[in-house]
C-alpha positions as CSV (number, residue, x, y, z in Angstrom):
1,X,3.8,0.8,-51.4
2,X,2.5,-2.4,-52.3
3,X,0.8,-3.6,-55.2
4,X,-1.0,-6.2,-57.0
5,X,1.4,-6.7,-59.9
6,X,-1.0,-8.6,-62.3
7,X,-1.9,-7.4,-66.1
8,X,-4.9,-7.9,-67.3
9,X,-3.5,-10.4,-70.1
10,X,-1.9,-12.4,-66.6
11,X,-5.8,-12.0,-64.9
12,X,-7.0,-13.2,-68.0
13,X,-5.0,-16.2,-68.6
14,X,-4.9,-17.2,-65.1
15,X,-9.2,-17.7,-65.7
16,X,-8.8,-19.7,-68.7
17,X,-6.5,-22.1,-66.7
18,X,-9.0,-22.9,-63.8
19,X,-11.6,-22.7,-66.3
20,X,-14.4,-19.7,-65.3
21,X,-14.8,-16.7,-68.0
22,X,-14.7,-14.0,-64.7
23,X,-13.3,-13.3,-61.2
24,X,-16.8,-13.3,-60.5
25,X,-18.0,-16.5,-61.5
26,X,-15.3,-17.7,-58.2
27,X,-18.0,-16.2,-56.0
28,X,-20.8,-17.5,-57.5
29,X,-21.6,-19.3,-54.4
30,X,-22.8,-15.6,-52.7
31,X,-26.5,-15.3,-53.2
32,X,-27.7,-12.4,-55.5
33,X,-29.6,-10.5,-52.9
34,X,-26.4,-10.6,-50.7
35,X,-24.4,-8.5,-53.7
36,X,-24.6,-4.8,-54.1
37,X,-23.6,-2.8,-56.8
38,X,-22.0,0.1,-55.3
39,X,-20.8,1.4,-51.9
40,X,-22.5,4.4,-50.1
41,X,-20.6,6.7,-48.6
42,X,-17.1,5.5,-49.7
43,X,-14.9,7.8,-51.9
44,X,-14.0,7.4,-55.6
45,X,-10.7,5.4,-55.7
46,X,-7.2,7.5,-55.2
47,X,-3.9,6.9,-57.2
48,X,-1.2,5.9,-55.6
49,X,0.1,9.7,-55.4
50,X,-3.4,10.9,-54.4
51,X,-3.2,7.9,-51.4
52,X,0.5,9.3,-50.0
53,X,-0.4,12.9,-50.5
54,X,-3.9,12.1,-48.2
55,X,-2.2,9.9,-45.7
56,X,0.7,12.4,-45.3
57,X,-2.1,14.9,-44.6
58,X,-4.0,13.4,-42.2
59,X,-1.0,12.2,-40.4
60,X,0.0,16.0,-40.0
61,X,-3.0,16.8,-37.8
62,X,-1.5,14.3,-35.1
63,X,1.2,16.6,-34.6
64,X,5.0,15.8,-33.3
65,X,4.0,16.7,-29.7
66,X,7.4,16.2,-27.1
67,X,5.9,13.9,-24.9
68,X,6.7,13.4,-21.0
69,X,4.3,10.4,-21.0
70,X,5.2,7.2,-19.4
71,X,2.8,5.2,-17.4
72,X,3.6,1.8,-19.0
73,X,4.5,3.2,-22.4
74,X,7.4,4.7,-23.6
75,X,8.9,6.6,-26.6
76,X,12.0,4.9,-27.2
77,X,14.4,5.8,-29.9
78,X,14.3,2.8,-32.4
79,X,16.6,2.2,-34.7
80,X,15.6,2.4,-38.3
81,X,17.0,-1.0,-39.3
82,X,14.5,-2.7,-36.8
83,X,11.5,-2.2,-39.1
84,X,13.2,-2.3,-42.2
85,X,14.0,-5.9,-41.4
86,X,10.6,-6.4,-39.4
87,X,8.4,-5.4,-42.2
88,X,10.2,-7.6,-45.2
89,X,7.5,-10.0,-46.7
90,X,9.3,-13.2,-45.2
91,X,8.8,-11.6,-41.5
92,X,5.9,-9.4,-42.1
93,X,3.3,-12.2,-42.9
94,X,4.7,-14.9,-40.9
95,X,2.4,-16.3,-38.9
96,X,1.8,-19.5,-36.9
97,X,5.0,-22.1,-36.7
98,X,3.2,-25.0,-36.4
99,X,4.9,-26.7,-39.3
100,X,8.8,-27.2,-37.9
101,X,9.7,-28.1,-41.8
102,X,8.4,-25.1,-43.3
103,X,8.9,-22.5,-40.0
104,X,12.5,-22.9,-39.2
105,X,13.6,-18.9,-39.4
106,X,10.1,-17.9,-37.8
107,X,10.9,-20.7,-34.9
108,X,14.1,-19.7,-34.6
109,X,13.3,-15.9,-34.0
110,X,11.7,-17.1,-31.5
111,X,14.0,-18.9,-30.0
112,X,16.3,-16.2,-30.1
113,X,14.0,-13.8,-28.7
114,X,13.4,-16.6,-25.5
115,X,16.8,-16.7,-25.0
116,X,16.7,-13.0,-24.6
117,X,14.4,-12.4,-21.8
118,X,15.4,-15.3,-19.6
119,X,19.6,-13.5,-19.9
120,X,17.3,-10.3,-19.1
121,X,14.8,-11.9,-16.1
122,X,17.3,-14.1,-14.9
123,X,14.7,-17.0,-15.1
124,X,15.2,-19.9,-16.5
125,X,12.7,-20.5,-19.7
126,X,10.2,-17.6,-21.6
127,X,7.6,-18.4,-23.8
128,X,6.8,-16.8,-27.4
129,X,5.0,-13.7,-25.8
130,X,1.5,-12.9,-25.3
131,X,-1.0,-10.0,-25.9
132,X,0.3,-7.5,-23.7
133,X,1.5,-6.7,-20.2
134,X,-1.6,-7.0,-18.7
135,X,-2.8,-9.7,-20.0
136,X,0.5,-11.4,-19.0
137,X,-0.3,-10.9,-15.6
138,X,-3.7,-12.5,-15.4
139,X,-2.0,-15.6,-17.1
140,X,0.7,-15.2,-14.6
141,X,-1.7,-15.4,-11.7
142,X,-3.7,-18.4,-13.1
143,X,-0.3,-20.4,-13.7
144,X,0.3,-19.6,-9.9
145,X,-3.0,-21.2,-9.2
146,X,-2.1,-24.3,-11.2
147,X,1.4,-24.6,-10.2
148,X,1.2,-23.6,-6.8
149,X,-0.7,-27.1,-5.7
150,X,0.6,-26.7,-1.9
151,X,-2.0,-23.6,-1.5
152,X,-5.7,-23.7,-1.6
153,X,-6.2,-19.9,-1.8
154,X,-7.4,-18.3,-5.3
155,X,-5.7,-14.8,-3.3
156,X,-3.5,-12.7,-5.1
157,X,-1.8,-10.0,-3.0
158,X,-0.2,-7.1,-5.1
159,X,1.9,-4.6,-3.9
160,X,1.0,-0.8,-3.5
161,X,3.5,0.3,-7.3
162,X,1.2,-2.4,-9.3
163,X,0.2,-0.6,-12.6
164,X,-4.1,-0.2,-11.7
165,X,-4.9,-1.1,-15.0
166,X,-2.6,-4.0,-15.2
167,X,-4.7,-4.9,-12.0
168,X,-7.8,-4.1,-13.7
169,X,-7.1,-6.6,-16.9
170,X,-6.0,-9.0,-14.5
171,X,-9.0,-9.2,-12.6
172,X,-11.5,-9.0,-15.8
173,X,-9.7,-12.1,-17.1
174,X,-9.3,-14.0,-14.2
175,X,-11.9,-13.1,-12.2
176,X,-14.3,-15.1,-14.0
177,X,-12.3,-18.0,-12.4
178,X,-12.4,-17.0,-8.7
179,X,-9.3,-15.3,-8.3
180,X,-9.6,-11.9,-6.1
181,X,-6.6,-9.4,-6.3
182,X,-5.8,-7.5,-3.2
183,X,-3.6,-4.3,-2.8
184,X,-1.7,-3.9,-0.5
185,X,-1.5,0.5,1.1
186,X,1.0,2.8,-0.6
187,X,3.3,4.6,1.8
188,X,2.6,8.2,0.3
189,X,6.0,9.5,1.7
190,X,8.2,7.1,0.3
191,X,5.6,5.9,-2.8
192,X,6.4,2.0,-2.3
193,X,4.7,-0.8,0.3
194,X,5.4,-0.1,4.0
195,X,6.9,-3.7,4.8
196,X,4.7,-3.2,7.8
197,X,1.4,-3.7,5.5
198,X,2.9,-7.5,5.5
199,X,2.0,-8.3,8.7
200,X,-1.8,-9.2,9.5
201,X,-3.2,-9.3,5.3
202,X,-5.3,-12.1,6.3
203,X,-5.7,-14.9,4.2
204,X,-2.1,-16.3,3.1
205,X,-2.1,-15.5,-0.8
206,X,-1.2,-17.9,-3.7
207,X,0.8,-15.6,-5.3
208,X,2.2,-12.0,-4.3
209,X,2.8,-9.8,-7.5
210,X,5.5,-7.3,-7.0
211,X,5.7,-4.2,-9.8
212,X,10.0,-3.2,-10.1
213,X,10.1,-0.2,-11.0
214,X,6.3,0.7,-9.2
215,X,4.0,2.6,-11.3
216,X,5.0,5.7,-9.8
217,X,8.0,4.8,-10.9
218,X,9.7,4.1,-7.4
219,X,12.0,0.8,-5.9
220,X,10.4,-1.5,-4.0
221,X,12.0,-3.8,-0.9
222,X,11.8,-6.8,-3.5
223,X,14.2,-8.7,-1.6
224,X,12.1,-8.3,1.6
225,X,8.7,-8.7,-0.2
226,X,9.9,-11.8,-1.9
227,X,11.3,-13.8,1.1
228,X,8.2,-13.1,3.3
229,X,5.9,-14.4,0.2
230,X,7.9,-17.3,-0.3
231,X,7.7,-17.7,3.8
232,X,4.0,-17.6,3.5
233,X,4.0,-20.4,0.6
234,X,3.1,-17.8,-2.0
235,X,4.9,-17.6,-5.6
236,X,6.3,-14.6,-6.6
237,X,5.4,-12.9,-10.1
238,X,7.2,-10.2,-10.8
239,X,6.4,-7.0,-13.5
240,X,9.4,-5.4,-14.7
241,X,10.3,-2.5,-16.8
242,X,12.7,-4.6,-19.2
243,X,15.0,-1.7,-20.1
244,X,15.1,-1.3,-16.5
245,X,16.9,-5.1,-16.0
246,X,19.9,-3.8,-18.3
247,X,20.8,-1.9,-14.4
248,X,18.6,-3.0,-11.9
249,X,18.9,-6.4,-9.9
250,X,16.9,-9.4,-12.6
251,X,13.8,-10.8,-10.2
252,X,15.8,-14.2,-10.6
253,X,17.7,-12.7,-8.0
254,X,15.5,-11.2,-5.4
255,X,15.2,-13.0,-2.5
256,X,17.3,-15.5,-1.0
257,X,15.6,-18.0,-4.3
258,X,14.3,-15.6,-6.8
259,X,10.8,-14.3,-8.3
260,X,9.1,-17.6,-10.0
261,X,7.3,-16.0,-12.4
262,X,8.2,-12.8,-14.6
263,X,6.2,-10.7,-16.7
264,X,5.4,-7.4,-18.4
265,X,5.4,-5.0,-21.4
266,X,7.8,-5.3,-24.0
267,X,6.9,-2.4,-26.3
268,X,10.2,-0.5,-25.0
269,X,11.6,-3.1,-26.8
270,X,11.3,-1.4,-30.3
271,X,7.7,-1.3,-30.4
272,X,6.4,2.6,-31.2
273,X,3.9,4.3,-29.1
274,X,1.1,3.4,-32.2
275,X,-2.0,5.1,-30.5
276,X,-1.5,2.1,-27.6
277,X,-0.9,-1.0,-30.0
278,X,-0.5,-3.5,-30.8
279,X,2.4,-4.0,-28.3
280,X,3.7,-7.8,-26.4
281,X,3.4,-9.4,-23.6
282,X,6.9,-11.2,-22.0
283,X,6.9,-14.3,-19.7
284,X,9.1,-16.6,-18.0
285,X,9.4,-18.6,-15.4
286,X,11.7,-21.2,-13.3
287,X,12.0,-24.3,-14.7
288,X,10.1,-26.4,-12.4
289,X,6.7,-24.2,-13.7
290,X,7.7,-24.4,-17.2
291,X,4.9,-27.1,-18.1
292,X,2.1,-24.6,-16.5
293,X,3.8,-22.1,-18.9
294,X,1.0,-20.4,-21.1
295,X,1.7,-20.1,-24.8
296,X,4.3,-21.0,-27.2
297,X,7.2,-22.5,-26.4
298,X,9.7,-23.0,-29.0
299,X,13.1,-25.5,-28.3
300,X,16.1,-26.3,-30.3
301,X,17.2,-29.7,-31.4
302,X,18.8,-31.8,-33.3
303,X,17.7,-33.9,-36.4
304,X,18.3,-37.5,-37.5
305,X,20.9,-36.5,-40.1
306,X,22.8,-34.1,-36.7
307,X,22.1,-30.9,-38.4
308,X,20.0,-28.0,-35.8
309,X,16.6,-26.9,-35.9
310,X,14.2,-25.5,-34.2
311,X,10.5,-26.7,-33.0
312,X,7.2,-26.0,-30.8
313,X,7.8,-27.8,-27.6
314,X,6.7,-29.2,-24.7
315,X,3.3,-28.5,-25.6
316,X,0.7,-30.6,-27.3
317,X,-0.8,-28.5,-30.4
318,X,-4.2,-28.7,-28.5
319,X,-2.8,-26.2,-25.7
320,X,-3.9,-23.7,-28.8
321,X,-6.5,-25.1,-30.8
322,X,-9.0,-27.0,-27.6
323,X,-10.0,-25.0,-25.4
324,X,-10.9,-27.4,-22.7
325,X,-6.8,-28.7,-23.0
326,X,-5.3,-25.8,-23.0
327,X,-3.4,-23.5,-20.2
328,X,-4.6,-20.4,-21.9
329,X,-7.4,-19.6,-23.8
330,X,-5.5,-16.1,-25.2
331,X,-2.1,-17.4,-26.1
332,X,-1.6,-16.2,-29.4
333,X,1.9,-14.7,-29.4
334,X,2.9,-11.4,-30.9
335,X,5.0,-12.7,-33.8
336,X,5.7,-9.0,-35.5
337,X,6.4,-7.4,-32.2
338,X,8.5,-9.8,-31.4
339,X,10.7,-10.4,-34.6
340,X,10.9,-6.8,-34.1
341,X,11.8,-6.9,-30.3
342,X,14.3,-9.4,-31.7
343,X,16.3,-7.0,-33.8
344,X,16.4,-4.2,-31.4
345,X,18.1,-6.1,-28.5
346,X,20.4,-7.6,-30.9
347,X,21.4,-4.2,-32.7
348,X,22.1,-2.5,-29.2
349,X,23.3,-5.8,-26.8
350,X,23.6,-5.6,-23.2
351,X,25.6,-2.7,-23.0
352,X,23.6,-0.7,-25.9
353,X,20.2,-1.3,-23.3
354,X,22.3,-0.4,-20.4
355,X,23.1,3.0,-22.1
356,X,19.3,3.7,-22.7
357,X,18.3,2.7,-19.4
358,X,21.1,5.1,-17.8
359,X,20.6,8.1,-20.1
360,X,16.4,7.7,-20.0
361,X,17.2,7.8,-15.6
362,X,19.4,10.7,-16.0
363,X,17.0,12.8,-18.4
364,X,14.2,12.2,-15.6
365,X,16.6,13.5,-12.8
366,X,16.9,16.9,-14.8
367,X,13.8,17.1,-15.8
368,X,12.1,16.8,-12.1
369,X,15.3,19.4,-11.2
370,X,13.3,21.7,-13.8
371,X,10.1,21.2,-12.8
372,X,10.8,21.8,-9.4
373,X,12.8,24.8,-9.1
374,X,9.1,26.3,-10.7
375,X,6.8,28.1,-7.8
376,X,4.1,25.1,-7.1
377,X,6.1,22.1,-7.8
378,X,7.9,19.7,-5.6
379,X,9.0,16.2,-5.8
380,X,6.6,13.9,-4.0
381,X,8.8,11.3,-2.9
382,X,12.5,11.6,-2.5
383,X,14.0,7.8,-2.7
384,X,15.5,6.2,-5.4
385,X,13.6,5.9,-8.4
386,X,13.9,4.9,-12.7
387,X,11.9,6.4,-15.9
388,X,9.5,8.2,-14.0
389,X,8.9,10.8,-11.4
390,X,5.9,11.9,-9.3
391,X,5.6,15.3,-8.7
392,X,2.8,17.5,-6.6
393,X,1.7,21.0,-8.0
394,X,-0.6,23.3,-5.8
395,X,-3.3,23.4,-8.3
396,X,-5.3,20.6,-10.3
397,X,-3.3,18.9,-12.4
398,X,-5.8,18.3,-15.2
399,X,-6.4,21.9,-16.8
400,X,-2.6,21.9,-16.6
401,X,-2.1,19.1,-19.0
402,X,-5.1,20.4,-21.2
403,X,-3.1,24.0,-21.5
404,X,0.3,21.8,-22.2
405,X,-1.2,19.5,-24.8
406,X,-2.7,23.1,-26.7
407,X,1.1,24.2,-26.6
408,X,2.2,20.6,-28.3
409,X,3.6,19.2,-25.3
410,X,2.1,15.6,-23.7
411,X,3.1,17.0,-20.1
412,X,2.6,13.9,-18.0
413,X,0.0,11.3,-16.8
414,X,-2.7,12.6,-14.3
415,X,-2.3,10.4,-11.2
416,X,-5.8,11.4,-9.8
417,X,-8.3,9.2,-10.4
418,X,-5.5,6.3,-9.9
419,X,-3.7,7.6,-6.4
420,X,-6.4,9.6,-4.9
421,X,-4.1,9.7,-2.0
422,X,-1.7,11.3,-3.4
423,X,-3.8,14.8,-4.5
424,X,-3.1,16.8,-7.4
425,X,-0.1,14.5,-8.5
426,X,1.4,14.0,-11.9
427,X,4.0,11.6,-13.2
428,X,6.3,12.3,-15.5
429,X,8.8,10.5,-18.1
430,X,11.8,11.5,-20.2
431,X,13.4,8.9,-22.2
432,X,17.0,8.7,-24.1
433,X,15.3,11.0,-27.0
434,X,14.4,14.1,-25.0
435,X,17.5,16.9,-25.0
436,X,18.3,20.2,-23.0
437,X,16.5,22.0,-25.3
438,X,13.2,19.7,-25.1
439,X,13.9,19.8,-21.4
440,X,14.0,23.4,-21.3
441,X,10.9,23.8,-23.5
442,X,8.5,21.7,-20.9
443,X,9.5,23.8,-18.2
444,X,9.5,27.2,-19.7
445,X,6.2,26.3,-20.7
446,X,4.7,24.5,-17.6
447,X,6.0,28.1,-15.5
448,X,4.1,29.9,-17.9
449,X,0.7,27.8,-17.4
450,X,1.1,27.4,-13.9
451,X,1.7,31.3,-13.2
452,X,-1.5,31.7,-15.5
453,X,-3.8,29.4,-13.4
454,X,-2.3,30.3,-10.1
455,X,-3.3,34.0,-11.0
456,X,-6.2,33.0,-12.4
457,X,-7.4,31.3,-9.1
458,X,-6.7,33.9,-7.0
C-alpha cells in the first residue's frame, strides 16, 4: 500500500528550510471562516491493517458471480503481468506528453500502442485513444462531417447491429451540432441489415456507420454495405470488437477500398469489467483524414545528433488547450488504459489474440447448445455469429435474470427495451475464462428457474 514516508524530524526540517513554523501557516491564504475543525460524519482513522481488513470485507459483498454478460463489455482473462507493470509509479502517474524531452517512454507507449491498432484495423494511422467507445463514435461522425467536404448532409445512417447506446452517446454529443443518426430496420430472422433497407433511405448520408460484430452479436454484409456507401459519396466508420479482428476480415479491407474511419471499445484489451470504467476509446483512420483526426497523435523521429525519439505530432498544442482550434473538445486520451492495453497485446501477439478470440467463439457455441436443448429456449437467429448469442425463451426474460443473479450467476443482457422487435430476447456471452463446469452450472440453473416460472405461470 502506499505511504507517505516522512518522519516527523523530515516534516520538521523541511519547514525550517522554507521558513514557516507549521504545515498550516502554507494555507494561510484560506480565510478562517472557510476552516473547520472536524468532519461530521466521517470515521475515526483506520491502520493500515484495519484499512485491508475493511476493504477486503466490503469487497466480499460484490460476490464472484460467473457472468454471461457481454453487450459491449467483456471479462477477459488478463494476465497478471499487465497491471503489475501498468500500475508502477513511472506508468501510473504519467500524465500529459506535452514535453518530448521529459516524455519519451510515455510517447513512446503510445506510439507503440498506435502501431497496434492500425496492424489490428488495417488503417493506416490511430490516435492516442479517447474516452470510450461511444464517445469515439460521435467524434468519428463529426470528423466525417469535416473531412467529408464533397457532401452537404449532416446524415449519419447506421446499420440495424449498432450498439443503441453507442447511438445514444453519439447523438447527445453531436447532436448539439446538427447531426441526426438514422437506423436503418433489423432483419429479425437473420439479426443484421436486409441490404434491401439500402434502397430508397432518402437523403444520401455523410457517413454510414457499420457495427462488425452487430450488437446482437451477428455478421453484417460489410462488403456490400461499404461499397454502396462509398457509391453514395458517404465515408464509412466502422465499430469493431478488437479481439474480434485477430479472425475476422480488418474494415481496411471491406469493400472494394476499405472502411475510412475505425472505432470502438478497447477494454477487451486488458481493461477489467471495474463497475463500467474507466475503459478507452480506439481510432484510426486512412491517411488522407489523418489531419481531421481527433486527439493525440504521437510520431517517431529522428534528432539532430541521429539518435530516435518520439513526439506529439501533426497537431498544434492548441487542438487540446483552445477550444475554438481544436477538432475535439473531449480528446483527452486514456493514458492508463492504454499503457495497459499496451502490455496485453504485446504479452499475447497476434496469435495469443487469435487464440482468445477462437476459444471465447467456441465457448458461446456450447453454451447456446446448452441453453437450447432446455424446454423454452431456442436460438433466435441461425447465421454466423462471434462473442455473443441471442436467444428467445417463452417467458419474460427479466424475472429470469433477477432469479439467476440471486443464484450468483449474471445470466445475460435483457434485449427488451433495446429490440422490442425481437420479444422476450436475451443475449448472452462466454469468453476464454468460462469452463464445462461453469457452462454446465448456467444451464442446470437457468432449467431450474425456467421450469419454476413456466409452472408458476400456468
Amino acid at each position: 500500500m502506499p505511504f507517505i514516508p516522512h518522519t516527523d524530524d523530515d516534516v520538521r526540517e523541511m519547514l525550517e528550510t522554507i521558513g514557516v513554523d507549521s504545515i498550516s501557516d502554507l494555507f494561510d491564504e484560506i480565510p478562517a471562516d472557510l476552516l473547520i475543525d472536524d468532519l461530521v460524519g466521517v470515521p475515526d482513522a483506520l491502520s493500515e491493517m484495519e484499512v485491508v481488513r475493511f476493504m477486503r470485507a466490503r469487497a466480499e459483498l460484490d460476490g464472484t458471480p460467473l457472468c454471461f454478460i457481454g453487450a459491449g463489455a467483456y471479462e477477459h482473462h488478463i494476465p497478471t503481468a499487465v497491471w503489475d507493470i501498468a500500475t508502477r509509479g513511472e506508468f501510473y502517474s504519467a500524465y500529459t506528453p506535452y514535453q518530448a524531452e521529459a516524455s519519451q517512454g510515455t510517447l513512446q507507449t503510445i506510439y507503440e500502442y498506435q502501431s497496434m491498432i492500425t496492424s489490428l484495423t488495417g488503417m493506416d494511422a490511430s490516435n492516442a485513444s479517447l474516452y470510450d467507445g461511444a464517445s469515439a463514435l460521435a467524434e468519428a461522425s463529426l470528423m466525417a462531417v469535416r473531412a467529408n467536404r464533397k457532401s452537404k448532409s449532416k446524415r449519419i445512417l447506421l446499420t440495424s447491429g449498432v450498439n443503441l447506446t453507442y447511438q445514444n452517446v453519439a447523438a447527445a454529443i453531436a447532436g448539439a451540432q446538427g447531426l441526426v443518426f438514422d437506423r436503418l430496420p433489423l432483419d429479425v430472422e437473420r439479426g443484421t441489415t436486409p441490404l434491401g433497407a439500402l434502397e430508397n433511405t432518402g437523403e444520401a448520408p455523410v457517413a454510414v456507420v457499420i457495427q462488425q460484430p452487430s450488437f446482437l452479436g451477428t455478421l453484417e454484409q460489410i462488403d456490400a454495405i461499404t461499397d454502396w456507401a462509398h457509391e453514395q459519396g458517404a465515408l464509412v466508420i466502422a465499430i469493431v470488437n478488437p479481439v474480434s479482428l485477430a479472425l475476422l476480415k480488418s474494415p481496411g479491407q471491406w469493400g472494394a477500398d476499405g472502411a475510412d474511419i475505425a472505432c470502438g471499445e478497447g477494454q477487451p484489451l486488458g481493461v477489467p469489467l471495474s463497475s463500467g470504467g474507466p475503459y478507452f476509446g480506439f481510432f484510426a483512420c486512412r491517411q488522407k483524414l489523418i489531419r481531421q483526426m481527433p486527439g493525440r497523435i504521437v510520431g517517431r523521429t529522428t534528432d539532430l545528433e541521429g539518435k530516435m525519439g518520439y513526439t506529439l505530432t501533426l497537431q498544434a498544442r492548441e487542438q487540446h488547450i483552445r477550444r475554438s482550434k481544436a477538432t475535439s473538445n473531449i480528446c483527452t486520451n486514456q493514458g492508463l488504459m492504454v499503457t495497459a492495453a499496451t502490455i496485453y497485446m504485446s504479452l499475447l501477439g497476434h496469435q495469443g489474440l487469435a487464440r482468445v478470440a477462437k476459444v471465447s467463439h467456441a465457448n458461446t457455441k456450447s453454451l447456446v447448445r446448452a441453453l437450447t436443448a432446455i424446454d423454452g429456449v431456442d436460438a433466435l437467429f441461425d447465421g454466423p455469429i462471434f462473442h455473443e448469442a441471442a436467444l428467445r425463451l417463452n417467458i419474460p426474460v427479466g424475472p429470469v435474470l433477477d432469479e439467476l443473479a440471486s443464484q450468483n450467476i449474471l445470466g445475460g443482457y435483457d434485449l427488451s427495451r433495446d429490440f422490442p422487435e425481437l420479444g422476450n430476447a436475451l443475449l448472452v456471452c462466454a469468453t476464454e475464462t468460462k469452463t464445462d463446469a461453469d457452462l454446465d452450472a448456467y444451464a442446470s440453473a437457468l432449467a431450474a428457474v425456467m421450469a419454476l416460472q413456466q409452472k408458476q405461470g400456468a
